[in-house]
N, C-alpha and C positions, 0 to 999 in steps of 0.2 A: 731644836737641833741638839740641844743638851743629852737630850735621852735616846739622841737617835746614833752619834756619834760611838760609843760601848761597845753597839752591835756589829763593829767593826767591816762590814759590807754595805752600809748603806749607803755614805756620803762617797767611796769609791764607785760604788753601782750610780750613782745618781750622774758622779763627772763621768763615766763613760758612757749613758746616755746620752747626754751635753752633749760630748766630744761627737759620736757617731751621729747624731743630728746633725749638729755644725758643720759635717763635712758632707752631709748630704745634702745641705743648705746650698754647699759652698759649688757643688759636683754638677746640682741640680737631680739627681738621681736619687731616686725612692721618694721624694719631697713630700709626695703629699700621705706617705707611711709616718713620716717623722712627724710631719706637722700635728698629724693624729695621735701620734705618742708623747709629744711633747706638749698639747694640748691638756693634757693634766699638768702638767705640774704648772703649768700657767695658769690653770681656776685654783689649783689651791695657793700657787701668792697671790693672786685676786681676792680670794677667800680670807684669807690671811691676814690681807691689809685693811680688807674691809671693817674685820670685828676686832681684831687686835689691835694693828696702831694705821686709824684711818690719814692720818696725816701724812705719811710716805709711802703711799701707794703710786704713786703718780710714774716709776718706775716698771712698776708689775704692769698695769692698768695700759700704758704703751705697749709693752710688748704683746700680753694680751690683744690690742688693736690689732698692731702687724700682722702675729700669727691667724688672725681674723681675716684681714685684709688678701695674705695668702690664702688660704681656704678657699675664697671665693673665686680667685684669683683660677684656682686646679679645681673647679667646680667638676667640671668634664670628668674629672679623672675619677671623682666618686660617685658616678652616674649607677654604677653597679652594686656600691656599697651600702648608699642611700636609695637604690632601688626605683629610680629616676629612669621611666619609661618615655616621655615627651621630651622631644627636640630643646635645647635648649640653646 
């Protein structure tokens, strides 16, 4: 985060992705846009915890689940994206 902080757009770019997620969590509206854009930054603190410090992952690792959990949850909704021809 050291190195990323300088570039002076990242860490604000990052909370306003947060933020507009959040609210589309909260809205239910776009949910399963967000859940897809916010699905990165979830494998990389997965990623993260895994090789760097595996001992407090168990924060990332839950969320990760959830945002899983929802996925499956708007399966339907990326019938088109995933190119999902049978009934499901």
């Amino acid at each position: 985060m050291n190195t990323m902080e300088p570039t002076g757009y990242f860490v604000p770019m990052l909370a306003i992705i947060k933020i507009n997620c959040g609210l589309s969590f909260i809205t239910k509206r776009l949910m399963p846009f967000s859940l897809i854009i916010f699905m990165s930054q979830s494998v990389d603190l997965v990623v993260f915890h895994l090789f760097l410090k595996p001992f407090t992952g168990f924060p990332a690792n839950y969320f990760f689940l959830m945002k899983v959990v929802l996925m499956v949850k708007h399966l339907l909704d990326y019938r088109s994206l995933l190119f999902i021809t049978c009934a499901l």
